[in-house]
N, CA and C atoms as a LAMMPS dump frame, in Angstrom:
ITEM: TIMESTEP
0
ITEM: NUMBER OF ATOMS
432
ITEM: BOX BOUNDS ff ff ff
-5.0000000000000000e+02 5.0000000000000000e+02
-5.0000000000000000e+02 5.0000000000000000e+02
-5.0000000000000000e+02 5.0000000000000000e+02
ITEM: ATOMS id mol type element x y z
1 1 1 N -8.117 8.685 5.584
2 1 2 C -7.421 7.503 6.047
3 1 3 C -5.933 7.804 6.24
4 2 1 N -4.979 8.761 5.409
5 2 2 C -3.74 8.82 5.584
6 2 3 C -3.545 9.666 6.621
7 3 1 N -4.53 10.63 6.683
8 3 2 C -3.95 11.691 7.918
9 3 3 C -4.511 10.747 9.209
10 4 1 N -5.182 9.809 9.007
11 4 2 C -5.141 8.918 10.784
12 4 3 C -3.809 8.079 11.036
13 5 1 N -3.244 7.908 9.568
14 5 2 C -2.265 6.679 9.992
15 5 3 C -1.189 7.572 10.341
16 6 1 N -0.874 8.591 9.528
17 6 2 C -0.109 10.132 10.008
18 6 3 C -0.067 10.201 11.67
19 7 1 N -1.515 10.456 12.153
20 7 2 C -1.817 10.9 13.263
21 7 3 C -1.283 9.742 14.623
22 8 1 N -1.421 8.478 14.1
23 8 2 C -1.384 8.017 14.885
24 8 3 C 0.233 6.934 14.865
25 9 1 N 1.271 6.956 14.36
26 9 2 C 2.035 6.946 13.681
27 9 3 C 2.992 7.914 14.687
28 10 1 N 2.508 9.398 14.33
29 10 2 C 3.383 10.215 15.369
30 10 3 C 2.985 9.818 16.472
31 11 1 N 1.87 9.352 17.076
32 11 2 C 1.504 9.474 18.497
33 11 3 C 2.4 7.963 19.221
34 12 1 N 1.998 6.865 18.174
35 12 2 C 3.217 6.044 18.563
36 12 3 C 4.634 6.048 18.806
37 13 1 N 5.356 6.922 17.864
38 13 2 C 6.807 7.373 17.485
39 13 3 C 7.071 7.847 18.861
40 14 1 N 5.7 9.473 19.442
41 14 2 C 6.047 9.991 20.743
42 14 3 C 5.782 9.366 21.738
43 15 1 N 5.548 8.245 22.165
44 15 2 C 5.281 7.298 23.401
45 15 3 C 6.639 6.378 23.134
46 16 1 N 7.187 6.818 21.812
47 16 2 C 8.619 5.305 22.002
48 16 3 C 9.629 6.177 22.541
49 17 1 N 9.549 7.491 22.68
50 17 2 C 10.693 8.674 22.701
51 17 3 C 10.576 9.11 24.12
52 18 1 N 9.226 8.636 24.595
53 18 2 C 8.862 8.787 26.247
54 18 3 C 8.457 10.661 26.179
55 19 1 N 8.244 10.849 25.415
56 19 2 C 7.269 12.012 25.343
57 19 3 C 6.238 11.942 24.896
58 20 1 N 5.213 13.285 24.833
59 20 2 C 3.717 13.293 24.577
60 20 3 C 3.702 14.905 23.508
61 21 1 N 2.284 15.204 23.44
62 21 2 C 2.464 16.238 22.265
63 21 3 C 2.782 17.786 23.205
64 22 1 N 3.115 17.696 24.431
65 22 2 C 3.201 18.804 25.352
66 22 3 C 4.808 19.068 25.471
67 23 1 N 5.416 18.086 25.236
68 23 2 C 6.404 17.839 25.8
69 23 3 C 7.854 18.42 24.249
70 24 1 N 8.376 18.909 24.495
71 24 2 C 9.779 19.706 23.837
72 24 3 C 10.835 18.637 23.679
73 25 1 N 11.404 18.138 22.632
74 25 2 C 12.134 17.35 22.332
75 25 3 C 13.795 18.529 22.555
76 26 1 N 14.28 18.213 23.626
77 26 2 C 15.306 19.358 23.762
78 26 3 C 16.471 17.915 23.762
79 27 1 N 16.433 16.738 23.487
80 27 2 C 18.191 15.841 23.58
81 27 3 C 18.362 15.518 22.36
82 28 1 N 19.647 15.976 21.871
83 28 2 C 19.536 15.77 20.207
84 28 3 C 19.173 14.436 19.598
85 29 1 N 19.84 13.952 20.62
86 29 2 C 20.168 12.48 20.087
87 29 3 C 18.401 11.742 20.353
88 30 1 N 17.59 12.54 21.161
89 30 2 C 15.972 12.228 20.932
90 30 3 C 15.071 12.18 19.954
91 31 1 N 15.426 13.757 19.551
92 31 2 C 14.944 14.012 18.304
93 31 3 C 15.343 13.398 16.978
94 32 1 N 16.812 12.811 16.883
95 32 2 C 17.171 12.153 15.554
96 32 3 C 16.487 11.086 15.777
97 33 1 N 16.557 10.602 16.783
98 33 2 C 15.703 9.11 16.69
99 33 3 C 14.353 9.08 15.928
100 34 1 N 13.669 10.21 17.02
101 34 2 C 12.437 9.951 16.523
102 34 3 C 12.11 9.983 14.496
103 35 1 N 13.123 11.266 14.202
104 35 2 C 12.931 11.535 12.76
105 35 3 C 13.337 10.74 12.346
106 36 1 N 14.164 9.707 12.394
107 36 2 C 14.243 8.44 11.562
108 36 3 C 13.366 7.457 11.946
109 37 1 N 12.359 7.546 13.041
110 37 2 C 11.738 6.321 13.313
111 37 3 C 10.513 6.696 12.642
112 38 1 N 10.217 7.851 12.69
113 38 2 C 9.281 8.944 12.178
114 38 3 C 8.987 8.626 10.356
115 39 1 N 10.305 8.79 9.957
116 39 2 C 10.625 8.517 8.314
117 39 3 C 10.422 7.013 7.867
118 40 1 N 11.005 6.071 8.949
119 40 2 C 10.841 4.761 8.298
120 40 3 C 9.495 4.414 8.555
121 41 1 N 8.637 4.617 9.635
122 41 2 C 7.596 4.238 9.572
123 41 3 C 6.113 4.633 8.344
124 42 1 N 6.712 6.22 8.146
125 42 2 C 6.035 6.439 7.151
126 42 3 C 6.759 5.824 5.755
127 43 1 N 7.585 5.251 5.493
128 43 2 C 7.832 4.264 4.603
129 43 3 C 6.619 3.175 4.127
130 44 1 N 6.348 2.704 5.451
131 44 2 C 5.927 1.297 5.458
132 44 3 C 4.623 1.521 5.869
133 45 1 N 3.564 2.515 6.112
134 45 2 C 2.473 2.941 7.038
135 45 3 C 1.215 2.166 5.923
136 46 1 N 1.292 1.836 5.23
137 46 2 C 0.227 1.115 4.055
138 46 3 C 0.617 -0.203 4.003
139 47 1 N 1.776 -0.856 4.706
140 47 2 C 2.012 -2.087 5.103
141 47 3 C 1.047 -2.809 6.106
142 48 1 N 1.173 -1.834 7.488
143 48 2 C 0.694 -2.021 8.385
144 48 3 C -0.991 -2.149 8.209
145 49 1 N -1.934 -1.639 7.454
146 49 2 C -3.13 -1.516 7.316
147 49 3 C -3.674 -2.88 7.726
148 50 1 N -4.67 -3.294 8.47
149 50 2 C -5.357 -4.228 8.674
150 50 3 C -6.257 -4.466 7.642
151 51 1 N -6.039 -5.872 6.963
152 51 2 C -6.563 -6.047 5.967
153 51 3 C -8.168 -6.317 5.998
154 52 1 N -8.494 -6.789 6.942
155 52 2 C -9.773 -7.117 7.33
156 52 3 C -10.841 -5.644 6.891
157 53 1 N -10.402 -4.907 8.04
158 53 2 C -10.285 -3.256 7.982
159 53 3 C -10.948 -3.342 6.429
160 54 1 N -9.733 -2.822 5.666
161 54 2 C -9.924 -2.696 4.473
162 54 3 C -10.345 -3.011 3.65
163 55 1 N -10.8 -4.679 3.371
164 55 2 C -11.993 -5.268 3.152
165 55 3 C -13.028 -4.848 3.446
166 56 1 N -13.512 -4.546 4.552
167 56 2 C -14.853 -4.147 5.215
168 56 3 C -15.419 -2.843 4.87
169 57 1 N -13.918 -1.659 4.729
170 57 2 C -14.318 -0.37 4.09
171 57 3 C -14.857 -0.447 2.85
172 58 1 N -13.899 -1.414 2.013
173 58 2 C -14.19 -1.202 0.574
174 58 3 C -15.325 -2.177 0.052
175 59 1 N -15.584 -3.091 0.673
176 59 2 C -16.559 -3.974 0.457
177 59 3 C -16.371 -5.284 -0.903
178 60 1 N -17.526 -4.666 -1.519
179 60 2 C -17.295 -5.314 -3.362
180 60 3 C -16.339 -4.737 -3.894
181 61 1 N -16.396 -3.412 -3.813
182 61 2 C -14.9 -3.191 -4.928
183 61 3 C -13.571 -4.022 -3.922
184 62 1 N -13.193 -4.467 -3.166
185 62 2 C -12.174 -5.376 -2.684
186 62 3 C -12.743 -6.378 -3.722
187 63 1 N -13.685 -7.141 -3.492
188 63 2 C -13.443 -8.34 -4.179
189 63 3 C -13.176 -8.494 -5.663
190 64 1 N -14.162 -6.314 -6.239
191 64 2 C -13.787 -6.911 -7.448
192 64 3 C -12.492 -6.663 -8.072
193 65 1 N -11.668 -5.485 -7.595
194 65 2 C -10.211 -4.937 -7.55
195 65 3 C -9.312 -6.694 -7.323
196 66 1 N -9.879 -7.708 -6.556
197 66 2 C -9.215 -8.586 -6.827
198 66 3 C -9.368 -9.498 -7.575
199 67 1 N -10.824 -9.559 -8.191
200 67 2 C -11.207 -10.378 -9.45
201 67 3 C -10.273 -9.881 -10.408
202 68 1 N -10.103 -8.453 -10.522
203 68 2 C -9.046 -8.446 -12.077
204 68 3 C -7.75 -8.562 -11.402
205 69 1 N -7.057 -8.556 -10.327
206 69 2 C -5.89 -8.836 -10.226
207 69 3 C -5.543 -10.284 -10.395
208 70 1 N -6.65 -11.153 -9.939
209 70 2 C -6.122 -12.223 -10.235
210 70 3 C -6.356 -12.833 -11.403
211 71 1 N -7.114 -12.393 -12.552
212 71 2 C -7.557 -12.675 -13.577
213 71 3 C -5.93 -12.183 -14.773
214 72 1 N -5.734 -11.147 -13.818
215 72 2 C -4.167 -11.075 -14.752
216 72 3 C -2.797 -11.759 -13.971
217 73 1 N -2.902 -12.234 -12.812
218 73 2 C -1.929 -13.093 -12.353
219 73 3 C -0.621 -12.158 -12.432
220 74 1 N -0.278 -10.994 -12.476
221 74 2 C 0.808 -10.645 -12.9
222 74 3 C 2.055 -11.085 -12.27
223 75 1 N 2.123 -11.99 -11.075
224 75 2 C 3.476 -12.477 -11.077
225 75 3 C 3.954 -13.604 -11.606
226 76 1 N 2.204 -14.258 -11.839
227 76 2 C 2.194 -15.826 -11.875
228 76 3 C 2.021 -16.964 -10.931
229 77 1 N 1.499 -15.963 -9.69
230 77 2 C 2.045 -17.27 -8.478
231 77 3 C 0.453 -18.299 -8.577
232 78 1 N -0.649 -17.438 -8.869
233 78 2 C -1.626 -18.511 -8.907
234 78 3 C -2.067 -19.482 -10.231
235 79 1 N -1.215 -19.413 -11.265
236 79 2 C -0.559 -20.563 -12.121
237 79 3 C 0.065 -21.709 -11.664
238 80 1 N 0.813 -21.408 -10.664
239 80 2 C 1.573 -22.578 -9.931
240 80 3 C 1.489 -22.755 -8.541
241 81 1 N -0.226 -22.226 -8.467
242 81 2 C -0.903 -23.15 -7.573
243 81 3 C -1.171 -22.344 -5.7
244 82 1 N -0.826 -21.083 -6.257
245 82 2 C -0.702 -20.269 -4.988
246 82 3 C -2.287 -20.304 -4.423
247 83 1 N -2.891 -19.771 -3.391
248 83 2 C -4.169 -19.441 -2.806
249 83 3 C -4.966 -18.292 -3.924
250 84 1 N -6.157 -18.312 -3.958
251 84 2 C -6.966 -16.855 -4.585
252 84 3 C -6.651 -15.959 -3.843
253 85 1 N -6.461 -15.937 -2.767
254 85 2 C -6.05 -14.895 -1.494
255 85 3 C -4.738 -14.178 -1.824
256 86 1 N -3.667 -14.582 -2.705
257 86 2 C -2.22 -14.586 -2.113
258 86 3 C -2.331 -13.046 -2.748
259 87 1 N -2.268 -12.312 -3.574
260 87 2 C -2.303 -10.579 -3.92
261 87 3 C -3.387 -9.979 -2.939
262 88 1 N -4.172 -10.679 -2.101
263 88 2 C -4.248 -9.729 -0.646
264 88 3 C -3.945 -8.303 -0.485
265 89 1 N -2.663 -8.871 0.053
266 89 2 C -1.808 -7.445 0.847
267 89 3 C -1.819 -6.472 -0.316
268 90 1 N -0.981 -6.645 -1.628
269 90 2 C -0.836 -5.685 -3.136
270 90 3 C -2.513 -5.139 -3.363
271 91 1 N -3.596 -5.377 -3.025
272 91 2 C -4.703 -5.431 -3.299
273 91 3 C -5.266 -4.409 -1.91
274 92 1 N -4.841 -4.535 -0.999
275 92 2 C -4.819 -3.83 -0.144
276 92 3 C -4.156 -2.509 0.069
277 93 1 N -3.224 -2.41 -0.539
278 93 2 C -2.667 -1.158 -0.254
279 93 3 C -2.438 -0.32 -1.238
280 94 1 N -2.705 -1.072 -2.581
281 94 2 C -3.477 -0.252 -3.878
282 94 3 C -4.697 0.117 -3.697
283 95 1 N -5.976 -0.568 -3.377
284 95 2 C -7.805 0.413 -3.608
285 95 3 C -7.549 1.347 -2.178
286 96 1 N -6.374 1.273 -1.203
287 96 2 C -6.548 2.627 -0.699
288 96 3 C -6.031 4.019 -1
289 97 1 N -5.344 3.469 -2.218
290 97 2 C -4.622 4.513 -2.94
291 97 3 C -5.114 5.005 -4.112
292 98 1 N -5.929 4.374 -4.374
293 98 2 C -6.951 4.617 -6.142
294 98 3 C -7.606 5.631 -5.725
295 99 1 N -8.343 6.154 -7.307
296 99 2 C -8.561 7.789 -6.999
297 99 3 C -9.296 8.032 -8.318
298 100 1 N -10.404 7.78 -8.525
299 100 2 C -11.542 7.637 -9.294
300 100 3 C -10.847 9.059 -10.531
301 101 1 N -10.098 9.967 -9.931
302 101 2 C -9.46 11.067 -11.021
303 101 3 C -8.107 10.611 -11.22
304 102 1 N -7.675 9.72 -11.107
305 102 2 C -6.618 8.822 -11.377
306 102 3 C -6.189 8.924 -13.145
307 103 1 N -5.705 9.113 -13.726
308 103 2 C -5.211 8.377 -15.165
309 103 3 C -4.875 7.56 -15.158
310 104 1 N -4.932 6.885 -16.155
311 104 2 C -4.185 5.014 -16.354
312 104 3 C -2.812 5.251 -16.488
313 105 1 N -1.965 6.02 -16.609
314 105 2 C -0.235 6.21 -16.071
315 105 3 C -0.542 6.236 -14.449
316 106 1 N -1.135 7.265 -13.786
317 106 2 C -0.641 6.932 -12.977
318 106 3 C -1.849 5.909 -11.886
319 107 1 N -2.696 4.737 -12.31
320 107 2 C -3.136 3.784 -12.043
321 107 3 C -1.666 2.63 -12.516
322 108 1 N -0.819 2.897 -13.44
323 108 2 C 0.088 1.996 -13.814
324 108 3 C 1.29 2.161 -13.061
325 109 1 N 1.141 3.33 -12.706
326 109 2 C 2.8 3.73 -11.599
327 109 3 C 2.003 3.655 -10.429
328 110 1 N 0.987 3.471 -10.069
329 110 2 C 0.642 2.742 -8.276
330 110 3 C 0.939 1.374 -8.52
331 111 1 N 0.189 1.002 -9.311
332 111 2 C -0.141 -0.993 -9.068
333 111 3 C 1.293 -1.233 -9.123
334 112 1 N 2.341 -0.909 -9.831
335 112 2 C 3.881 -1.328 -10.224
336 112 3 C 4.357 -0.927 -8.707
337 113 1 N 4.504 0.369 -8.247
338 113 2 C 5.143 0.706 -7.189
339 113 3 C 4.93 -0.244 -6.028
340 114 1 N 3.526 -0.58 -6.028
341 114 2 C 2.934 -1.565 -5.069
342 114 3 C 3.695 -2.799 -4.844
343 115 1 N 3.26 -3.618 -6.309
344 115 2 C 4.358 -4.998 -6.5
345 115 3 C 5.539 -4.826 -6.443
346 116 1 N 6.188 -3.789 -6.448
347 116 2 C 7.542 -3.663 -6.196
348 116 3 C 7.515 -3.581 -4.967
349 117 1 N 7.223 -3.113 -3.843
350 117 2 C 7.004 -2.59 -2.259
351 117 3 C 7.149 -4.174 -1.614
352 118 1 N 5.936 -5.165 -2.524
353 118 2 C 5.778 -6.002 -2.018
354 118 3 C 6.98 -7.234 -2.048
355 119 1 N 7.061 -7.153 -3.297
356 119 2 C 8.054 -7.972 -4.063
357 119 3 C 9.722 -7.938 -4.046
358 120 1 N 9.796 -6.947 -3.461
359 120 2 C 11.184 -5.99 -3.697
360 120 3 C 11.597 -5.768 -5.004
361 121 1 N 12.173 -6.936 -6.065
362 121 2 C 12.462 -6.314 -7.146
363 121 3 C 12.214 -6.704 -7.83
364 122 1 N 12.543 -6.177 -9.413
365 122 2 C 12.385 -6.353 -10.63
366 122 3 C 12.105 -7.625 -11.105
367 123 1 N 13.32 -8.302 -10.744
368 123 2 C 13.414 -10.011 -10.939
369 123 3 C 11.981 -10.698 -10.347
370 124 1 N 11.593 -10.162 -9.477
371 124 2 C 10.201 -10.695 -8.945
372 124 3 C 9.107 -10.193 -9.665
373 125 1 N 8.977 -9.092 -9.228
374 125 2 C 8.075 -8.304 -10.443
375 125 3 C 7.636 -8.419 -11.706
376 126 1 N 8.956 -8.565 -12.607
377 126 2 C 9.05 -8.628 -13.686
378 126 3 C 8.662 -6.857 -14.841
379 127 1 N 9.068 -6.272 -15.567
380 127 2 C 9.083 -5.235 -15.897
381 127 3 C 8.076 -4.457 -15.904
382 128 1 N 8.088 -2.908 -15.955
383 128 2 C 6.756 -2.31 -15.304
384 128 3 C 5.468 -2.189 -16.517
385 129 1 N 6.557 -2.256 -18.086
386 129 2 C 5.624 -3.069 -19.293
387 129 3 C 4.519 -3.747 -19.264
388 130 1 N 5.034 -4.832 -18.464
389 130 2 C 3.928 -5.939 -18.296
390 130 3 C 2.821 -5.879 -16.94
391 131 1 N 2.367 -4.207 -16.976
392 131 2 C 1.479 -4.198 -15.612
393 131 3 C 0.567 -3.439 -16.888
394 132 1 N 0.786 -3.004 -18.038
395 132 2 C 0.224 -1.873 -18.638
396 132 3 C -1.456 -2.657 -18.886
397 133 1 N -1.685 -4.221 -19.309
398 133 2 C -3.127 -4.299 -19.564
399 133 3 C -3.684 -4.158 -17.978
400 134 1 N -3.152 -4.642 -17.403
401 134 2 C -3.612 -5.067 -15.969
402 134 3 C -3.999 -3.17 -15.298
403 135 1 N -3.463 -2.173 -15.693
404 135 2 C -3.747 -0.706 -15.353
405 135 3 C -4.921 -0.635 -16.133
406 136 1 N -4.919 -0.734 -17.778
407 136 2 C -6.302 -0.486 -18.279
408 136 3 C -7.477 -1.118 -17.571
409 137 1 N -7.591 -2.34 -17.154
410 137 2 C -8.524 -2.944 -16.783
411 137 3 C -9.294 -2.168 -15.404
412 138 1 N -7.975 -1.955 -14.747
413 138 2 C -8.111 -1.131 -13.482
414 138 3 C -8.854 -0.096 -13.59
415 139 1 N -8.062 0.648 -14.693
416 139 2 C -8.806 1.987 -14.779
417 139 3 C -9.66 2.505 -15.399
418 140 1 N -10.173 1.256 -16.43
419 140 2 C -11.796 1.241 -16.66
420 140 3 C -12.958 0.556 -15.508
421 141 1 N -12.366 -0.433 -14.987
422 141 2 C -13.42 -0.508 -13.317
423 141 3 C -13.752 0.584 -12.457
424 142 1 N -12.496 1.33 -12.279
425 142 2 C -12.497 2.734 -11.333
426 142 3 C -13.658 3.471 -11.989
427 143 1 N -13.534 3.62 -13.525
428 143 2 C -14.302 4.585 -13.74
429 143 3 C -15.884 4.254 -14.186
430 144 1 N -16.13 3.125 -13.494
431 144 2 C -17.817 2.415 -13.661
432 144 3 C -18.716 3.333 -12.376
């Protein structure tokens, strides 16, 4: 899955630069573009994922990767009344990143990095402490 979004990612970048994969990036000021358009997009390339998509790949484990997310609420928003839906996207761009040889550190430094991605910061988030039951849970499902 990452080397398509890779793949196709550059192929977009080279159609915004008005070149193709034949073609020699010889104007400087071409090539910086692209490497920063190049860099930010791979920033954000697990943003873009079609969630549907990803539902459909993962099937039940989507629903059940979101049964325990929302069973731990970790921001709180469906306490005060948000949709079952609303960790979606965080839910999405974590089970494409899980990894059945995963450890629960680093099942606890994805799900955090995630809500942070999503959330921007801390203040939203709330500290990366309070993701630690919500990783065990994770990373005893992974390993069923």
């Amino acid at each position: 899955m990452k080397n398509i979004l890779i793949f196709l990612t550059g192929v977009s970048l080279l159609t915004s630069c008005k070149t193709d994969h034949k073609t020699k990036m010889s104007d400087p000021e071409a090539l910086e573009n692209f490497d920063r358009q190049y860099a930010e997009s791979m920033k954000d390339a697990l943003l873009v994922l079609d969630l549907d998509s990803v539902k459909s790949s993962h099937g039940d484990r989507f629903l059940e990767l979101s049964s325990i997310i929302n069973q731990h609420d970790p921001i709180g928003l469906l306490k005060i009344g948000a949709p079952e839906d609303e960790y979606e996207p965080e839910i999405k761009t974590i089970i494409v990143q899980l990894d059945k040889d995963m450890t629960e550190q680093q099942v606890h430094d994805l799900i955090y990095q995630e809500f942070l991605r999503w959330f921007e910061d801390e203040s939203t988030t709330g500290p990366k402490e309070s993701y630690g039951e919500l990783a065990v849970d994770i990373h005893k499902w992974m390993k069923k």
